[in-house]
Structure formats: C-alpha cells, structure tokens
N, C-alpha and C positions, 0 to 999 in steps of 0.2 A: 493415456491421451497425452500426447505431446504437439505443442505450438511448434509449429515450422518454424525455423530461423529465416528472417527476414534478411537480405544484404543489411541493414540497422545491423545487425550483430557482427557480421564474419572479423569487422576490424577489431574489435573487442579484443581483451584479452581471456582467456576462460575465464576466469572467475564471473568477470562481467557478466559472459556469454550464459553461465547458469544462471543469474541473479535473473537473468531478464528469461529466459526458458521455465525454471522453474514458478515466476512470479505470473507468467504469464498462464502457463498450466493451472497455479492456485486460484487468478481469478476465475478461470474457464471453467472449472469444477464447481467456483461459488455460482457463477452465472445457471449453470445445470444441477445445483443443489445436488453435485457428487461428493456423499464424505469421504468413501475410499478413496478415489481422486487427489480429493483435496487434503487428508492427513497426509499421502506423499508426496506432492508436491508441497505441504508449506515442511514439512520434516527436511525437504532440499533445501527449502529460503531459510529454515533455521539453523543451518550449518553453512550457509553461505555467509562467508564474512562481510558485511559492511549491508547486506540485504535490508534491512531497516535504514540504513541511511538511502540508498535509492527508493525505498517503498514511499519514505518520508517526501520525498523530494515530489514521487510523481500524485501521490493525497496533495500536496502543494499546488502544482500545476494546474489538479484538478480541481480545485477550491477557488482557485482567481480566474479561469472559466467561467465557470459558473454563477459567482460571485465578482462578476467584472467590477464595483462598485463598492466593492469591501463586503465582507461578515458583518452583522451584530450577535449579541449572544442569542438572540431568537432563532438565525441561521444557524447557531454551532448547533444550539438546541435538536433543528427540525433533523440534520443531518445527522446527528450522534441516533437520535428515536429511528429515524427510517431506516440507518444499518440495522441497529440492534434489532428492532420489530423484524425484519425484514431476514434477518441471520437466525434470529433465536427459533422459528419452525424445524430448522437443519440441524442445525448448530446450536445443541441446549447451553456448552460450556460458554458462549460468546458473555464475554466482561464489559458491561458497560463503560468500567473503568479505565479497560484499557484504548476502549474505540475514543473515549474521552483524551486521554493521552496523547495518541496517533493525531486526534486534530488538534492539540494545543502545540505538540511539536511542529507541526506540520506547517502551523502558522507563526512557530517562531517566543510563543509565550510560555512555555512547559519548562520548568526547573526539577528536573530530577530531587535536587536535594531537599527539597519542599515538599518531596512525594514521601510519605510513609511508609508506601507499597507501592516502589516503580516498578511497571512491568519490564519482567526478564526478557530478552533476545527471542526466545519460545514463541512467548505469550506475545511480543510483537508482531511473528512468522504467522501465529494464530489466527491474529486477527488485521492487521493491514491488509490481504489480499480481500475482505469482507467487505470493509471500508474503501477499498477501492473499484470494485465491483459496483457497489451502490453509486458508485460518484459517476464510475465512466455510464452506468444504466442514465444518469441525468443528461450526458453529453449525448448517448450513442454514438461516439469517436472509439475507434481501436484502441488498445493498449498499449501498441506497438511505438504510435509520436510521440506518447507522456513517456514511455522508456526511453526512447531517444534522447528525447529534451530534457529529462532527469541527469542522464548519463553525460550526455553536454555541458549540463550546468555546475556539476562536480567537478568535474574535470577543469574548469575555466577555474572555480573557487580553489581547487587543488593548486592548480598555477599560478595565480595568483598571491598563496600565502606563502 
C-alpha cells in the first residue's frame, strides 16, 4: 500500500519525499489495523533520517488543533489512554512509555537526559505513526497538511538558526 505523492512532495528533496510516503503509508496501515503494512512502512520511517523530528512536529500540529486552548495533564492523560487502548488490540508491543515521550516532546517539555530509558529512533518509528493516527481520527483532516505544515515549520526554524 503506498500514499500517492501529492504536488506537497515533488519539491522535497528525497529524503523529505520518503519521510512523508513512508509516514504516511504507517499511518494508513494503523488507520486499517495492517501489521504487515505497518512493520514496513515504519522499518522506512526508522531509517529515515530526521523522521522523528517531522513525526514530532506534525503530533504538535495536531495537539494545538485540537487542543486550541492549551493541554492540561488530564488531556495528555485522555490522549496517551486512547492511543494506547486504541493500538494495544493490533499492536501488543505499543509502550505507553514511549507514546508518553512522543507527547512531552511534541510539546516541547521531554528532557532525554532525565529519561532513564529514552526511547531509540525504532521505538520512536514504532510508535509516532499510532499516536498520530489517533490525533488525525480526532480532526478527520488528511495527513497530507500536517506534513506540509511540519515540513514548513522546519525549514523556517532551520533558516532561521
């Protein structure tokens, strides 16, 4: 199963170009609760370089959508339970730990160095396409704007520093 590339991608450079094909294939396997699907497309996101920092960015996107008004920890709460609950029928291996991670990063309060057990680049590929899967289920919005607008926002932050 492979996500058509949208004109959003052609300008990309490849690497880009897979981050957002392969990212997009991992949700669409979580969305149809496909494992075989889904262990090759995130085995692409987890050799794609830098795929956790666009995963990162577009769980961000999706969280101040939704949350137009800010989080409390009751919201990290409901949304870390509904992936998890929501992943763990398919996906026995899903680590609450790590979908925990994905949103403290994602909002900017996650210190690796404070983590005991950070999750590896893997274990990231794992589980971001889950976590974002359950977010876009709350929008019903495409994948395809939050990639953009991720891929956007990097690029300006790149430029920037």
């Amino acid at each position: 199963m492979l996500v058509g590339m949208t004109t959003t991608w052609r300008h990309l450079p490849a690497p880009a170009r897979e981050i957002a094909t392969a990212a997009g294939d991992a949700v669409a396997a979580a969305r149809e609760r496909d494992s075989e699907a889904y262990d090759i497309a995130v085995a692409r996101l987890a050799a794609a370089e830098r795929s956790g920092l666009v995963l990162g960015a577009v769980v961000r996107l999706l969280l101040e959508e939704g949350h137009p008004d800010g989080l409390d920890g009751d919201d990290v709460r409901q949304v870390l339970e509904r992936c998890v609950r929501g992943a763990a029928g398919w996906r026995p291996d899903v680590d609450p730990h790590v979908v925990l991670v994905l949103l403290a990063g994602a909002l900017g309060v996650y210190d690796p160095d404070g983590d005991e057990s950070p999750p590896d680049p893997p274990a990231v590929a794992r589980h971001a396409p889950l976590l974002v899967a359950d977010l876009l289920a709350v929008t019903g919005r495409p994948l395809d704007g939050y990639l953009a607008a991720a891929f956007t926002e990097i690029a300006r932050t790149e430029h920037h520093d």
